[in-house]
N, C-alpha and C positions, 0 to 999 in steps of 0.2 A: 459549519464544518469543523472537526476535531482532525489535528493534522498530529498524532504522536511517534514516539521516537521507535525506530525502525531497528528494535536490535536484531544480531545477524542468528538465523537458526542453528541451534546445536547441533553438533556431528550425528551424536545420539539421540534420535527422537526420542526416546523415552526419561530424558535427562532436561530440567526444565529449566530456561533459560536463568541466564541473571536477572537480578531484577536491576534497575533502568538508576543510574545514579543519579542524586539530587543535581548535579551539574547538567547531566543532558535532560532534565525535564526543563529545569529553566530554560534551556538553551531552545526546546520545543515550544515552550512556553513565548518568548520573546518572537521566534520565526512566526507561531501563530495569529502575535499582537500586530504583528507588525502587514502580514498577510491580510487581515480582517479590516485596519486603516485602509491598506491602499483599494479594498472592494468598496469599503464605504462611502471613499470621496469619488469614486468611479461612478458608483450611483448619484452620488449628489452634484457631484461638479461635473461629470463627462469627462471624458476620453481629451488627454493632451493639456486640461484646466489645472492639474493639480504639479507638485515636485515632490523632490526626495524629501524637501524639506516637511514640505505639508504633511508626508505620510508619516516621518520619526516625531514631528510634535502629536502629532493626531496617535501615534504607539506612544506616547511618554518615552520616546528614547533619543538620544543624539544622532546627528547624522553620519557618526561616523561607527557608530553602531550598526544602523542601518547600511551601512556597505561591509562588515562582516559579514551579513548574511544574503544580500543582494547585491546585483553589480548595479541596478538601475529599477524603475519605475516597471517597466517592461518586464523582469525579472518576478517582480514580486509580484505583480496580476498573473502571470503564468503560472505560479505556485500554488494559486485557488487550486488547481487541477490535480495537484501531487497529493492531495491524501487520498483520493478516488486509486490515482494509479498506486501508491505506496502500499493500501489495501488488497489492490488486484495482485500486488508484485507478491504478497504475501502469501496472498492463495494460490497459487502460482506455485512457489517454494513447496507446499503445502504437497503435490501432487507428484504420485512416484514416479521417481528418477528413469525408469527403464518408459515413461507414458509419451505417446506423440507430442512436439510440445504445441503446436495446435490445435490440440485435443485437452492440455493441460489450461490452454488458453482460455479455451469456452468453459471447462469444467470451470477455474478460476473467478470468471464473470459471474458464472450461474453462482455460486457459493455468495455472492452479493447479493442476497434477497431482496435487501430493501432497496427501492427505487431513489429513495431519496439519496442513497451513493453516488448519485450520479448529478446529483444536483448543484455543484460546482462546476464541474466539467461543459454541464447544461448552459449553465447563466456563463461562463466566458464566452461560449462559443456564440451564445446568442449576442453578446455586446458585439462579438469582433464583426457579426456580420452588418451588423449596423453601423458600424463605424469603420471606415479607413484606417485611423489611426490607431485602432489595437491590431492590425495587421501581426507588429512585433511580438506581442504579448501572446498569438495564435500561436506563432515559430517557436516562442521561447516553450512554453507549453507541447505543442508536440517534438520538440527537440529532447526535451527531458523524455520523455515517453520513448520515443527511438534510444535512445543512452540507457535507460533503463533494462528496456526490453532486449536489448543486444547482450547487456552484462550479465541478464540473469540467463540466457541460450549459452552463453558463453560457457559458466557455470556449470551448467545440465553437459555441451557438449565434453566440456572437461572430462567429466565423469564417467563417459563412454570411451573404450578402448581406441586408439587411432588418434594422428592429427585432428586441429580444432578446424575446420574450413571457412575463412574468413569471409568470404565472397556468401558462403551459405549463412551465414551469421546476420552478416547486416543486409542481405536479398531478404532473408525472412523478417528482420525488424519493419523492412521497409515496406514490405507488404502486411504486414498487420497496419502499419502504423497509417496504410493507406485505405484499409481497411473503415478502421476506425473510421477516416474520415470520412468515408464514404458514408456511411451507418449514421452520423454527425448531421451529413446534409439531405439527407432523403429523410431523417428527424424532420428539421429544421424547415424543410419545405412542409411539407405537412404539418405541424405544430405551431411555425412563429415562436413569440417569446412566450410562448405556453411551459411554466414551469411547475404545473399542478402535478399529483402525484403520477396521475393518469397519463398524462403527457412521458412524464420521467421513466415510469414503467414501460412506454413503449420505446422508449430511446433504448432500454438497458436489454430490450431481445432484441432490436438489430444489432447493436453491437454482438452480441452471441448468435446472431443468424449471419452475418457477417466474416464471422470467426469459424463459421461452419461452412460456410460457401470456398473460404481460404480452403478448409482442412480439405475436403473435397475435392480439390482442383478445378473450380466451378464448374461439375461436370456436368450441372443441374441445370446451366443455362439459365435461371431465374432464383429470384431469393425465394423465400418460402414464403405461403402467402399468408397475410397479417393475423389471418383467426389460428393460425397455428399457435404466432408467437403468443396473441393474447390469453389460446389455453394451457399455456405452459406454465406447468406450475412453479409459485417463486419457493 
């Protein structure tokens, strides 16, 4: 997983961003070393075996480095998750301003062709259910996701004439963000720790049949059934 730097989109679509200063790649760069220790002693050592200390030797950084950019252990396993959603949040951006934003949502998703986007998202959520002890790392993770998803509605509502409606803002995060989870574990029951591409591709249409069932009002009473999502093209 490639976690890069999120600059904010230009006013002007037609006007192309900055390009990305040698300070915030490093800066990306260090989040990512540091991101990629704490998965790897996850795999090796298990859930609650390792410390902050383990994971700034295992990055080549200090540990006081490693709390510039983390508050905790929990922190930076929740992070796997942030370039799947930091990619969505982009496509997302991406979709015009006057579009439903649960309609921008699925559009968003689908725009992720490849399965393998989801492939973080995937291998956390399969650790946490094996294990109790990444309980935190699940929250930290979809806490960001909620935080995210509220600022970029926030944004879009801005842009629309009228008060921002706060109650509508984070009711809608929270129903994506329940969403998702939903999409997550009806994965997960069917699949296990199946992180093949196969498996991945069918994680990434329920989250977009999920996101459709939201748009909807689940008026449909049932998800869509599985040969749909598998002919859908990526």
């Amino acid at each position: 997983m490639t976690i890069s730097a999120d600059p904010t989109p230009p006013e002007d679509p037609d006007q192309a961003p900055a390009p990305t200063s040698r300070r915030e790649l490093n800066k990306a760069a260090t989040r990512q070393a540091i991101t990629d220790a704490a998965l790897a002693l996850l795999r090796t050592s298990g859930p609650g075996n390792f410390t902050v200390e383990d994971i700034a030797d295992a990055a080549g950084i200090s540990r006081r480095t490693f709390f510039n950019y983390f508050g905790s252990t929990d922190a930076a396993l929740a992070s796997v998750t942030h370039g799947f959603l930091d990619n969505a949040i982009q496509q997302f951006k991406l979709r015009p301003a006057d579009e439903p934003v649960l309609q921008s949502a699925q559009e968003a998703l689908m725009a992720l062709a490849d399965p393998m986007t989801v492939a973080p998202l995937a291998e956390l959520f399969t650790l946490t259910q094996q294990s109790s002890l990444m309980s935190h790392s699940e929250l930290e993770a979809w806490d960001h996701c909620r935080e995210q998803i509220t600022e970029v509605a926030r944004g879009r509502a801005a842009a629309t004439p009228g008060a921002v409606d706060e109650l509508y803002l984070r009711a809608l995060a929270g129903s994506v963000i329940s969403c998702g989870k939903a999409a997550m574990e009806v994965w997960f029951s069917r699949r296990g720790a199946d992180l093949s591409p196969a498996s991945l591709a069918e994680l990434r249409h329920l989250l977009i049949d999920a996101m459709a069932l939201l748009g909807s009002g689940f008026t449909t009473g049932t998800s869509p059934a599985p040969s749909s999502s598998a002919s859908r093209p990526s």
